[in-house]
N, C-alpha and C positions, 0 to 999 in steps of 0.2 A: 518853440522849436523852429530850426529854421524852412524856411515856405519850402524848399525844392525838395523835402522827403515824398511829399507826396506825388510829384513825379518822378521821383528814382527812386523807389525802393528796393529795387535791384542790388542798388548801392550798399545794402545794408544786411547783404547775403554773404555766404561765403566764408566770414570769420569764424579761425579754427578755434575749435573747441578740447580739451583734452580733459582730463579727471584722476586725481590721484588720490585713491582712496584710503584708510587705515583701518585696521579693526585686531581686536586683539584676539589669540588663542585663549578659546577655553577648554578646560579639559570636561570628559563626563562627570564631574562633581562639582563644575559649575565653578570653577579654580583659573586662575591664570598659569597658563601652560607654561612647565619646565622643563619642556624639553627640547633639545636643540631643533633650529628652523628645518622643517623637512625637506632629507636629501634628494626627494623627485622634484621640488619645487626650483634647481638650481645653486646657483651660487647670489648669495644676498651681495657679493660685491660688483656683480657683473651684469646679472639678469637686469635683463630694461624693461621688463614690467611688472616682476613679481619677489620684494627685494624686502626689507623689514627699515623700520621707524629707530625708535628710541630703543626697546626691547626686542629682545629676542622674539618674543610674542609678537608683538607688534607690529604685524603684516601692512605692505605698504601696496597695492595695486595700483597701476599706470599704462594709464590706455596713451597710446598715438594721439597727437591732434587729429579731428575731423571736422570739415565744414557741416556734417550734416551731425546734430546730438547726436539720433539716430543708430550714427554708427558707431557712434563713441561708447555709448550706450550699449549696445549688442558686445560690443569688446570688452567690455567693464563685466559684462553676462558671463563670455565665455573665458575670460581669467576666473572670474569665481569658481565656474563650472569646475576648472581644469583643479584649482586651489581644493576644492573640496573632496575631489576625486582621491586627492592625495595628502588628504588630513587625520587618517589614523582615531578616529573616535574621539575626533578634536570636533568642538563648533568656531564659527568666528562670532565672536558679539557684535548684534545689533546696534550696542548703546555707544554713544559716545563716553561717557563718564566710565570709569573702571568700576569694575564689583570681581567679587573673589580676589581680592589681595589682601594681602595678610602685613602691611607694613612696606618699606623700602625694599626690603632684604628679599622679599616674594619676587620683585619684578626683576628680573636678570638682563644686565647689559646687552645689548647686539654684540656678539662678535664676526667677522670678517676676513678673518685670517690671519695670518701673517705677514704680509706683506706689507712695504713703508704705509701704502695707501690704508690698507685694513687697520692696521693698526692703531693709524692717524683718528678713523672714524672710530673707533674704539675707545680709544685713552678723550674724545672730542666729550662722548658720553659719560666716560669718568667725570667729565670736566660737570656738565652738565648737573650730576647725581649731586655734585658737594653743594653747588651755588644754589641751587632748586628744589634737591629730591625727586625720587625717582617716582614718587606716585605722580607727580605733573606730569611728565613724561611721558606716562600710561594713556594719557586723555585721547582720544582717536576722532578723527575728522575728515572733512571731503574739502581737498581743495580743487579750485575752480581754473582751470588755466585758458586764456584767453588770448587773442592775435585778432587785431581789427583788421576786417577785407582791406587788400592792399589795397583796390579801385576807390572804394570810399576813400583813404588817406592820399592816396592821387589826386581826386576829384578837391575835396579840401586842399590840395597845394595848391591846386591849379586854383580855385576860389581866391586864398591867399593875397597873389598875385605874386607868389614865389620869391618872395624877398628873403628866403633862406633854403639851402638847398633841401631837398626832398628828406633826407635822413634825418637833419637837423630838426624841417618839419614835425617828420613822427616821435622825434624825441621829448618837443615840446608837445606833441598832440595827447602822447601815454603819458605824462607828468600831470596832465589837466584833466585826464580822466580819473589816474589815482588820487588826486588834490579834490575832487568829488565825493569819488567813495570814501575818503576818511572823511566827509561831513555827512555823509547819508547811509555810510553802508551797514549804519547800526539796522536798518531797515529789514537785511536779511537774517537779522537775530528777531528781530520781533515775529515775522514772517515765519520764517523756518527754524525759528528757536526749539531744541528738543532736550534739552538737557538741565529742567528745572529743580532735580533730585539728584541726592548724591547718595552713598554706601558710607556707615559710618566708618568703615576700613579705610575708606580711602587720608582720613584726618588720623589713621594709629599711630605716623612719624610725629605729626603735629597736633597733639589734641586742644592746643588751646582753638586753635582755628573753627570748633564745632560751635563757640558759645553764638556765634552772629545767625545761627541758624535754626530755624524752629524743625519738630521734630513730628516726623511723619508717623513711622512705626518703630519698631522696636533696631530695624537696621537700616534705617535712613533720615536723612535729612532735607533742608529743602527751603528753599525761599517762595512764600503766598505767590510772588508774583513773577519769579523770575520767568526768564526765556532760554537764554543760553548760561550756564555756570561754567562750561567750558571757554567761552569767551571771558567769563568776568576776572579777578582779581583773588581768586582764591588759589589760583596754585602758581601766584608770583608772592613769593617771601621776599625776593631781590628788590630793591628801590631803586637803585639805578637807571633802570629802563625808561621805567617811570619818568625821568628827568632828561632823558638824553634827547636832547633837540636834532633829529633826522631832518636834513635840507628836501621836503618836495619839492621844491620850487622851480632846479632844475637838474639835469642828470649830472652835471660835472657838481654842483652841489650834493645833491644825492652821492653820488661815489665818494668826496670827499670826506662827510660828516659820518658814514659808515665806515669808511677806512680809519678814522679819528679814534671810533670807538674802540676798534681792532688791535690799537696799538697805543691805549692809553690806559695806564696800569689802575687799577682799582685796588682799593687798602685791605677792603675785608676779602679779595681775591686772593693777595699777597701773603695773609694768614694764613691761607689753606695751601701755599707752597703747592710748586708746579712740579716739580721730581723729589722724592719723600723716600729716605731711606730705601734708595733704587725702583722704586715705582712712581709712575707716572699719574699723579690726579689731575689732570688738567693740560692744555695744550700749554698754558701760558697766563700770566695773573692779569690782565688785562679787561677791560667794560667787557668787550666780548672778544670768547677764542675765534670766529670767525664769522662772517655775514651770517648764518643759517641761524646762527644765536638770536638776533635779533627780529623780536614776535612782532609781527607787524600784520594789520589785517586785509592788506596787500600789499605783492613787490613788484618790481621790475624785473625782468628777466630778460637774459640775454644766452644763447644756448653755448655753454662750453666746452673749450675743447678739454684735450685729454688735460688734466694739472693744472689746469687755470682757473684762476679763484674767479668769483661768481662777481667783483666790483672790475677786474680785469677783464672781461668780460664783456661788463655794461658800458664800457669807451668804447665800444662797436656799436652802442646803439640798443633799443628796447626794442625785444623780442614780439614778448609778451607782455599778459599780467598774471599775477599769479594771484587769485584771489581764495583768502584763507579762513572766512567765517561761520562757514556751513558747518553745520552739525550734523552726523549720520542721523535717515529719519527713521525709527525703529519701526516704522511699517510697512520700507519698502524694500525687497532683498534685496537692491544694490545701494540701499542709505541714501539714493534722490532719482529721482522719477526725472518724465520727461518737461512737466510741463514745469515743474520749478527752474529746470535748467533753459530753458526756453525764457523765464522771466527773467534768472540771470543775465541772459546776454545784453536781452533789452535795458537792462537795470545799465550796464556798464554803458550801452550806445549812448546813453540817457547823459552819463556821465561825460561821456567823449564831446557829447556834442552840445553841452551845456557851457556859457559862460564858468569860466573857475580863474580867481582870482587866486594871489601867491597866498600862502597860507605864513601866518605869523606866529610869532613862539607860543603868544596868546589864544590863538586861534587852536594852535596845535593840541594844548594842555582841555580848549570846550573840545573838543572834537573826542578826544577820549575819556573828557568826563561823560557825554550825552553814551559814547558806548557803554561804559557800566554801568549807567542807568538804566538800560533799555535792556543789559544781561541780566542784572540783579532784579529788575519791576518794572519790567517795562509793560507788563498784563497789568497793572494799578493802574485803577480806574482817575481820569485829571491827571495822571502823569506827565511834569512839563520837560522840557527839554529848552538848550538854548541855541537862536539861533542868529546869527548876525547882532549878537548882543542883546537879545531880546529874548523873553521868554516864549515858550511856544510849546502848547498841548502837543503829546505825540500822535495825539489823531487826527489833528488838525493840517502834523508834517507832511503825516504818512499820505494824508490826501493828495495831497501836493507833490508829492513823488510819485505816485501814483495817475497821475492826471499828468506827469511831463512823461510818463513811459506809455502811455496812451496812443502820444504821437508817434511812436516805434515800432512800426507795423512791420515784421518780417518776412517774406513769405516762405512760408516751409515748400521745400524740394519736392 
């Protein structure tokens, strides 16, 4: 790491933090909730912090950025607070993985109203149920949102020697830090992995999908050694993604090869027809009906305005990042504690400010082979991973990632 942290670590204070949480409705019988999103809770198209996911269920919480966890934390506290105040002999689950569903047909679309926009998210999730299935959909998680101290990304210009302007700078500095985390950020599944077992219900659309899986008890399933199943490969039936080469390399790349997707028609999409006998399944037959389709286990972001798509957007530059691997932890009432989100950060500085080379199509295809290895066994004892072409024990990695986040001293407020 480079020498001058340990005279500034000042420098490495400051970056905002925010947290958007999911969890699903359950009812007193231990059921995924049918009933529509509760009316003290707001309007799910407008509220800016308490809005739903995939499902009606599907509660989505969203604190403000803050420099200090802290508060972000105490905010994530009191939306719960307020949510449960006003949940009707409803709980929220714990778990990331879905239980009490009964098939597709259990888990009810979000709706949003009537208007062009409500509708749009609406018929998006139509889209979503044919290509996927709606038990994916159910799967609930913590995303990470993140904004590096401006002063740090100053300080680095000025290091530079400013041979591009400041903006430019940080566009290139968030690209080098998510071109990181797609090589190491399997780290927070092995870490904070909590979703090793599944509910046989969640396989009743798809039951061939149970034979890969050894058998717990009588209503569950589960891999010896997984960490996260929420990250792994079970509730993508689609192949396409799989294959789609995303430019990190740089943002006008990045915009491009996501905009490509957005607008390049896919065969077995075109089968399931986009208006069908005056209803709408789909926005449109295309890789994907919009950025947000694309699962990635971080994005860039850029804050939009009102009706401006999220790649329109990112030609202003990188906001954030939006980091998407965390799994709720089933034993802490807000799904993550302080002190993980504290390694978070440091995990991402680690990234920022580590050498990161352009990532290649090759590279691209290990980078999400070592993730589902480390979702499906990564607790397997000699489990290897690969890295710069090379084999490499995951314990051997995890040292090593571990020992460059060492140098990342923050000091709490």
């Amino acid at each position: 790491m480079t020498h001058w942290l340990k005279n500034n670590p000042h420098l490495l204070t400051g970056g905002l933090k925010g947290i958007e949480k999911e969890s699903l409705r359950i009812n007193a019988k231990g059921l995924i909730s049918q009933t529509t999103h509760p009316y003290a809770l707001g309007s799910t198209l407008t509220h800016s912090q308490i809005t739903t996911d995939y499902s009606e269920a599907l509660i989505e919480l969203i604190t403000p950025p803050f420099a200090d966890i802290c508060d972000t934390l105490k905010t994530l506290q009191n939306i719960h607070q307020f949510v449960y105040e006003n949940l009707e002999n409803e709980q929220l689950s714990c778990a990331s993985m879905p239980c009490g569903i009964d098939g597709d047909e259990s888990i009810r679309i979000a709706e949003y109203g009537n208007s062009n926009i409500g509708r749009m998210k609406h018929v998006y999730r139509h889209g979503l149920w044919h290509r996927y299935g709606r038990t994916m959909q159910a799967i609930a998680g913590i995303h990470f949102n993140y904004s590096v101290p401006e002063p740090l990304l100053e300080f680095l210009h000025e290091q530079s020697g400013k041979s591009q302007s400041l903006t430019d700078f940080k566009n290139v500095a968030y690209f080098g830090l998510i071109r990181n985390f797609q090589r190491i950020g399997w780290v927070i599944l092995y870490l904070f992995g909590a979703s090793p077992a599944i509910c046989k219900n969640f396989f009743k659309s798809r039951p061939a999908l149970m034979s890969q899986f050894e058998e717990f008890d009588n209503g569950t399933l589960y891999h010896p050694y997984a960490t996260s199943l929420r990250m792994s490969d079970i509730g993508y039936k689609s192949k396409n993604q799989a294959s789609l080469e995303i430019d990190y390399n740089t943002l006008g790349g990045y915009v491009s090869s996501l905009s490509a997707a957005i607008s390049t028609p896919y065969t077995d999409y075109e089968k399931i027809g986009v208006c069908v006998n005056g209803e709408y399944k789909q926005l449109n037959a295309n890789i994907l009906q919009i950025e947000n389709e694309f699962y990635s286990i971080m994005r860039p972001k850029q804050i939009a305005l009102s009706g401006e798509k999220p790649t329109s957007a990112l030609r202003r530059g990188v906001k954030y990042v939006e980091m998407r691997a965390l799994d709720l932890n089933p034993f802490q009432p807000l799904g993550i504690d302080e002190s993980t989100a504290r390694f978070i950060e440091a995990l991402l500085l680690t990234c920022l400010l580590t050498d990161s080379p352009k990532i290649t199509a090759d590279e691209l295809v290990v980078n999400n082979r070592n993730q589902l290895i480390v979702a499906n066994s990564g607790r397997k004892p000699n489990v290897e991973l690969t890295q710069k072409n090379q084999t490499i024990t995951l314990h051997n990695w995890v040292t090593e990632i571990l020992n460059s986040t060492d140098n990342i001293i923050i000091p709490i407020p």
